[in-house]
N, C-alpha and C positions, 0 to 999 in steps of 0.2 A: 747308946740310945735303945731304949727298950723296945718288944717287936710292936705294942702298940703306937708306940709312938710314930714310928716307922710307915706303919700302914697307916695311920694319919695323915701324915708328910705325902704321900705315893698318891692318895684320894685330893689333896691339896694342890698335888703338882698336874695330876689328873686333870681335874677340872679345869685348872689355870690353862692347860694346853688346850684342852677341846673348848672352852670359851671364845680362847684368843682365834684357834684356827676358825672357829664359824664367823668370827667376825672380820675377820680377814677375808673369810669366802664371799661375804655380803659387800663387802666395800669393790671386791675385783669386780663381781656383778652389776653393782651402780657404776664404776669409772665406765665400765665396756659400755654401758647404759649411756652413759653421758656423751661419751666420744660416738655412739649411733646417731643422738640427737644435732652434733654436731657435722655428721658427714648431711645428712638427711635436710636440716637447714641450708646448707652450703649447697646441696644440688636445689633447693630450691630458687638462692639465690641465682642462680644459672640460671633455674627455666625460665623464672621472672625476668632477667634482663632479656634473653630472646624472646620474650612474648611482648616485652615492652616495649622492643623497637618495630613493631610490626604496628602498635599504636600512634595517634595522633594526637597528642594530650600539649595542654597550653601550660603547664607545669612540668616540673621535674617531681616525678616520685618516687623516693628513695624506695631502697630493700635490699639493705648492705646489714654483712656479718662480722664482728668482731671479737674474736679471742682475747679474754680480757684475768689472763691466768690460766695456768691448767685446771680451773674447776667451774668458770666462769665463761659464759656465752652471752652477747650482745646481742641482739636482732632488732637494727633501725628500719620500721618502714612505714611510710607517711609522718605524721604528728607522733608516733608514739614509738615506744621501746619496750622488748621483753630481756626479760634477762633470766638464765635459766643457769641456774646457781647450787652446784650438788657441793651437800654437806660432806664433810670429810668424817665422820662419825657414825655409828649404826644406833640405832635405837630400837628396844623392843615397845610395843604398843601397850595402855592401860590395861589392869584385868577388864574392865567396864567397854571397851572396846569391841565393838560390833565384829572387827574381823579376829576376836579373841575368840566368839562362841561356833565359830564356821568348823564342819569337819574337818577341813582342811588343816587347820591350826591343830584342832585336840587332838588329830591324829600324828602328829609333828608340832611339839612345842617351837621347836627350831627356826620353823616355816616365821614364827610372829619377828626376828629379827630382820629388820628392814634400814636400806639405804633411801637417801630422800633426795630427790632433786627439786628442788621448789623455780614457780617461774612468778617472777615480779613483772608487774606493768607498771611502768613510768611514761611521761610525758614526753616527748624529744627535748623541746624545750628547756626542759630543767636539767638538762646536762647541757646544753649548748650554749645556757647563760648562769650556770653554776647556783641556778636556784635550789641551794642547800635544805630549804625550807619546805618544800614539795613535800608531795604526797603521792609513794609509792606504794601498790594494793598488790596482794599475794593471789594469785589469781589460780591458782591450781599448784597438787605436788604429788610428784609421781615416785609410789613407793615399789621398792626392789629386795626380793629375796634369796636367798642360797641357790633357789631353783630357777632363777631370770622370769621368777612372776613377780608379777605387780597388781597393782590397783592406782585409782587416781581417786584424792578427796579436791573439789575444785567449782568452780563457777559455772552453770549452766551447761555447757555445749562441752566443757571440760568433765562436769563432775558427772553425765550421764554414759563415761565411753568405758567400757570395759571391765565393769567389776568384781567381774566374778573371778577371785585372786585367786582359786588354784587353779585356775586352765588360762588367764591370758599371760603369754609370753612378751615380752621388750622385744621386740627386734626393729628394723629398716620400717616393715610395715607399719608396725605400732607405732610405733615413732613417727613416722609420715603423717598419720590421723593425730594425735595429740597434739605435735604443732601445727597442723592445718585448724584444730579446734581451737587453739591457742591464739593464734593470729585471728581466724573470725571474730572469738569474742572479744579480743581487744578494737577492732574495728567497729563492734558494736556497742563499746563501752564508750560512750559520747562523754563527754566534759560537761556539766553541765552548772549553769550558773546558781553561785550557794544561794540558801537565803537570805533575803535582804536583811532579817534581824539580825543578822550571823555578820555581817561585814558591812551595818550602819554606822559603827565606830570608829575611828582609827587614830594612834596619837602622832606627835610630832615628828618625832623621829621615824613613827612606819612612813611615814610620806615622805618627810626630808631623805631618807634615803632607800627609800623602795629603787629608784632608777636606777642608784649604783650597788646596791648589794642585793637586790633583788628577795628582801625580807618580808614580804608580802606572802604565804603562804597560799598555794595552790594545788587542788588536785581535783580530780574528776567526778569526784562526790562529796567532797570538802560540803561539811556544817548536813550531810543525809545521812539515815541511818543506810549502811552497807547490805545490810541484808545477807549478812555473813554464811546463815545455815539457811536460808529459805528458798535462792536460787543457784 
């Protein structure tokens, strides 16, 4: 092998090692991320039952935690469910990308490789009665980099906490306020009935077996515009 070729190969294997090792760094950063989110729910779970029993409520209101894999977290409380779901994968962000042109980024190309934890809101319901057909909404995703910063892109009370990616840190605290913001705005995210022109139709078969298979599609803004980027 000639010496060009050589140093070719060396700049080839190079890269392939510093690539692989930064993305490796990114994923240990999300898991630790994730498993924070998980101690940090689970003591909330606690506080919530001692707080609970000190009430006098004519209902039972849930706010129970379920591990549902190592990448996967349940959180049932009242009518609804999050589920806070890290990607096994790293992703670098778009050139067009807002947190592309930040100093923090052009001073560390690096800094733009991020882990992603996304948190779904579903209905309770649609797991309890296997309503496959539901409608589950991304409600926030909390991204992670080599250096345990982050940002969150997300809903209201989500998408306004902490953005400035090179100084907030993941840790207990962070994690305490994201899903305290988490759980409010699902609490605020009411169900709301679609419109009538939206669900004046329906044929035989949605009705003959809506009862048993529960093929009636539902979710909490079903037939509204979501408002995707506006709040």
């Amino acid at each position: 092998m000639s010496i060009d070729k050589k140093q070719d190969e060396k700049v080839l294997f190079d890269k392939l090692i510093e690539k692989s090792e930064l993305k490796q760094l990114v994923y240990h950063k999300t898991y630790e991320s994730f498993k924070t989110f998980k101690k940090v729910i689970e003591q909330m779970k606690q506080h919530y039952h001692a707080y609970a029993k000190t009430k006098k409520t004519t209902f039972d209101v849930p706010f129970e935690l379920t591990t549902k894999g190592e990448f996967e977290i349940e959180l049932k409380f009242g009518g609804d469910i999050l589920i806070f779901m890290m990607h096994t994968n790293v992703f670098e962000f778009p050139r067009a990308h807002r947190v592309m042109n930040t100093s923090y980024v052009k001073e560390d190309k690096n800094r733009s490789y991020c882990g992603v934890i996304n948190i779904y809101n579903f209905l309770a319901d649609s797991f309890k009665y296997n309503r496959s057909n539901d409608i589950g909404y991304l409600i926030g995703r909390v991204f992670v980099n080599k250096d345990n910063h982050y940002f969150i892109e997300g809903k209201r009370e989500l998408g306004y906490l902490y953005n400035n990616f090179g100084q907030n840190t993941l840790n207990k605290e962070t994690a305490e306020i994201i899903a305290g913001a988490a759980i409010k705005y699902t609490i605020n995210f009411d169900l709301l009935t679609p419109p009538y022109e939206n669900v004046k139709e329906i044929s035989l078969y949605e009705i003959t077996t809506a009862i048993d298979t529960m093929t009636l599609k539902t979710g909490k803004r079903l037939g509204f515009k979501f408002q995707a980027d506006e709040d």
